[in-house]
C-alpha positions as CSV (number, residue, x, y, z in Angstrom):
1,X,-31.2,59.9,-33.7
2,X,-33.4,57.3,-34.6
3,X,-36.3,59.1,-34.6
4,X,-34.0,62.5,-37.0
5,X,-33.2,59.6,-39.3
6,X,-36.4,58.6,-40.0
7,X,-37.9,62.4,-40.6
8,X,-35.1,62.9,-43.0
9,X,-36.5,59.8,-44.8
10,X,-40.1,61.1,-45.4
11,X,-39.1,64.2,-46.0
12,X,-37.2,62.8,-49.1
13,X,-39.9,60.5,-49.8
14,X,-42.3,63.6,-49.8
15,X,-40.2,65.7,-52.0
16,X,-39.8,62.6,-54.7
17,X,-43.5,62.3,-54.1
18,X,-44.0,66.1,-55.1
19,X,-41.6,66.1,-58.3
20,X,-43.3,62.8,-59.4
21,X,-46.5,64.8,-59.1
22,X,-45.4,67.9,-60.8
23,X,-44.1,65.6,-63.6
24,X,-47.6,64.3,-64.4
25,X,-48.5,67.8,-64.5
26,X,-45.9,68.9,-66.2
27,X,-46.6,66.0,-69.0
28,X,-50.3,66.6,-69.4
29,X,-49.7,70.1,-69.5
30,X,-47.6,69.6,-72.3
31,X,-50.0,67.0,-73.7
32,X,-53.1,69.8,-73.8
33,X,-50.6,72.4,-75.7
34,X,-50.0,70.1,-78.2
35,X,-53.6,69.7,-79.0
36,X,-53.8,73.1,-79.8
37,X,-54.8,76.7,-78.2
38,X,-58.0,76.4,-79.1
39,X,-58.6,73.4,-77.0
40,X,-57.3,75.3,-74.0
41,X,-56.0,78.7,-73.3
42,X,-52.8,79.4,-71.8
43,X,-54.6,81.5,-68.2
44,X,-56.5,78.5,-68.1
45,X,-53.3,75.9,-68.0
46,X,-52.4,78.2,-65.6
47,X,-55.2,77.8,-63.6
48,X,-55.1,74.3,-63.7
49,X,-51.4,74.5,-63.1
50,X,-52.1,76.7,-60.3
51,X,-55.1,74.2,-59.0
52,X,-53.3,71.1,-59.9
53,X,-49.9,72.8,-57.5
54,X,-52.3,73.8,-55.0
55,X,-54.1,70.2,-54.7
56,X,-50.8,68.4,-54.6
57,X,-49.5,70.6,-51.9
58,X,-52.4,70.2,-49.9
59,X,-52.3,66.4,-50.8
60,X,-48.8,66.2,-50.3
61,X,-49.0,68.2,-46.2
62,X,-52.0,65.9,-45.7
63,X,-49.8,63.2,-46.7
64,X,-47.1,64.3,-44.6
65,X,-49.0,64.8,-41.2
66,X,-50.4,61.2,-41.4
67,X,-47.2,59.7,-42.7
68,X,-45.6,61.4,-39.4
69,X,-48.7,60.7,-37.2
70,X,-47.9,56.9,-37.8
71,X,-44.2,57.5,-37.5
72,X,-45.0,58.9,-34.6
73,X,-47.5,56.4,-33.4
74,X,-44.9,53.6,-34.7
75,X,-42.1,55.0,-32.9
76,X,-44.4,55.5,-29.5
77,X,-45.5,51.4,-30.3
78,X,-41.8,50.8,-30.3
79,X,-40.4,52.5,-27.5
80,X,-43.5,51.2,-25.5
81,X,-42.2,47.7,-26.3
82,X,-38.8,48.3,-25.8
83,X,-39.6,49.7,-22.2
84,X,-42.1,46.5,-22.1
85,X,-39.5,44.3,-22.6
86,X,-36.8,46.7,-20.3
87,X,-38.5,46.1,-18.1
88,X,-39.7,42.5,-18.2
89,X,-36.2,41.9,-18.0
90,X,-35.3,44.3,-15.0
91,X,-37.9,42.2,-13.4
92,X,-36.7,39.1,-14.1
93,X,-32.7,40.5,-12.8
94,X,-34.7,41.3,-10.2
95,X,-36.7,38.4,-9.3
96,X,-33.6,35.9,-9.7
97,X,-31.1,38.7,-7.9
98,X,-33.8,38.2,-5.1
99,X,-33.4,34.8,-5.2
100,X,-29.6,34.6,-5.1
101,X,-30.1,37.1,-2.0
102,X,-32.4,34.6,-0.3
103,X,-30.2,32.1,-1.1
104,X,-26.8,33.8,0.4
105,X,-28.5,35.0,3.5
106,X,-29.9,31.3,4.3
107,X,-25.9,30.2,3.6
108,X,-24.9,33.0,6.0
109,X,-27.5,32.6,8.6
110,X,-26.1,28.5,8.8
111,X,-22.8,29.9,8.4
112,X,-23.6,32.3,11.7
113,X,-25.2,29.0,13.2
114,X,-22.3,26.4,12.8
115,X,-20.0,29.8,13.7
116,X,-22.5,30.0,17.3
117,X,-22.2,26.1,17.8
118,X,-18.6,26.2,17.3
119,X,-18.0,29.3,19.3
120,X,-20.1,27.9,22.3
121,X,-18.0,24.2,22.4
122,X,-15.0,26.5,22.6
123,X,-16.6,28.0,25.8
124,X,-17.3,24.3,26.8
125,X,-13.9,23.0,26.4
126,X,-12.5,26.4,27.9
127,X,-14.3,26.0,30.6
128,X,-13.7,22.3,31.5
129,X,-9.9,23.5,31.0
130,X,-10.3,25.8,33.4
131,X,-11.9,23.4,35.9
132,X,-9.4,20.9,35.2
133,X,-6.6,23.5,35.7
134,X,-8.0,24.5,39.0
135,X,-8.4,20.9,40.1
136,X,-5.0,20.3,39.3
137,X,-3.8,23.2,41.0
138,X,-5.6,21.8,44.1
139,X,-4.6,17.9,43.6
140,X,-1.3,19.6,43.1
141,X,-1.9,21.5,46.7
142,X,-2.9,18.4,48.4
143,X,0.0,16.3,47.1
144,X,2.7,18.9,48.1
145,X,0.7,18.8,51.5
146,X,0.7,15.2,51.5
147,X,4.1,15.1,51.1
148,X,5.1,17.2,54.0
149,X,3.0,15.2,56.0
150,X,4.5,11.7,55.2
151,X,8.0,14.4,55.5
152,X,6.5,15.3,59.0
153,X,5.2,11.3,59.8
154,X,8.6,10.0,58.7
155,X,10.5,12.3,60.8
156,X,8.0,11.5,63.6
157,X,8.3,7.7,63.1
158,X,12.2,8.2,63.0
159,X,12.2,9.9,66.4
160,X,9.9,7.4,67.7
161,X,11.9,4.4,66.8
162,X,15.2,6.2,68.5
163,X,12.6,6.4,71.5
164,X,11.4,3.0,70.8
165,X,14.9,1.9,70.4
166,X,15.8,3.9,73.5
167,X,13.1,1.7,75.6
168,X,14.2,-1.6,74.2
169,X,17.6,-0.7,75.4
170,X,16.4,0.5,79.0
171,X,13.6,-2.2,78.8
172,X,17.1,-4.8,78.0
173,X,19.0,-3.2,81.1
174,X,15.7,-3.5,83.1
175,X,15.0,-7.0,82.1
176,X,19.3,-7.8,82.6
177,X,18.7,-6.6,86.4
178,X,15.4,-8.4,86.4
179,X,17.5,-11.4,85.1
180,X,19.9,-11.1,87.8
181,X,17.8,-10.6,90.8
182,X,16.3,-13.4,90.0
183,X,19.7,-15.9,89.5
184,X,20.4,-13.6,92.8
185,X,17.9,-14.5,95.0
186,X,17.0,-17.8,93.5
187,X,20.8,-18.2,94.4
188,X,20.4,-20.5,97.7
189,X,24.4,-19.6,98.5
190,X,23.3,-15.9,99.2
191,X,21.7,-15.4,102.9
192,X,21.3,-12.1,103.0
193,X,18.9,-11.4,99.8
194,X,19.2,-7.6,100.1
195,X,23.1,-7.9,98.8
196,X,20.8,-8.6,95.6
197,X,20.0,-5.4,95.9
């Protein structure tokens, strides 16, 4: 578009070119007529109108291949900049979308490293739960067995002291008879000691 533009203008500026040219022409055409026929004769304006059209158009197409060769050359200048500087600045998006890359992977890979540390003192903790849990379950064993042994020892020591009470008791009777013998056969009114007995 830019480029159809721009051939529309020389092409007018050619053709205002040309009529200029033919003008002149034109004017010192009319200027050798008015100094009579004898100066010049009318094939001979013709000629030189002929010569004069012929020159201009040649002028005028040499014109207008060098005006379009630097239009051309102009326009490849230009778009050669304007890629240039495209792509300078895709480099630059490029250089600084690198960076923010860099950037956001060194946040994630800390991220993924706190995430690691955090997810192993989870295991840790997990871990010493589960210990305590199964030492608890065994302190928790050993107290229920504890229990049923002082349960067993209390019911032990209960029988016991109903033996031990038992024995006093027979030891009492025992130590009673003992107690009588004794007044018995200490007793000097008693000859026959065997009625202790």
């Amino acid at each position: 578009m830019f480029f159809g533009s721009n051939v529309g203008f020389v092409q007018n500026w050619i053709d205002r070119k040309r009529r200029k040219e033919l003008e002149r022409i034109n004017r010192e055409i009319e200027e050798l007529k008015r100094q009579g026929p004898d100066y010049v004769s009318r094939e001979k304006a013709t000629d030189l109108t002929r010569k004069d059209v012929a020159r201009m158009t040649q002028a005028g197409s040499s014109f207008k291949m060098t005006f379009i060769t630097i239009i051309l050359a102009a326009v490849v200048v230009f778009m050669f900049f304007y890629y240039h500087s495209e792509v300078s600045t895709l480099e630059s998006d490029l250089s600084s979308k690198e960076n923010e890359t860099i950037e956001l992977q060194s946040k994630l890979d800390y991220a993924l490293s706190q995430l690691n540390q955090t997810s192993n003192q989870l295991e840790l903790k997990a871990q010493k739960e589960m210990d305590l849990s199964s030492q608890q379950a065994d302190m928790q064993q050993q107290i229920t067995s504890l229990k049923r042994d002082i349960r067993d020892l209390n019911e032990t020591v209960s029988s016991q002291q109903d033996a031990i009470s038992a024995l006093n008791n027979e030891v009492q009777d025992k130590q009673h008879r003992i107690d009588e013998l004794r007044s018995c056969i200490s007793n000097t009114t008693i000859t026959n000691k065997m009625d202790c007995l």
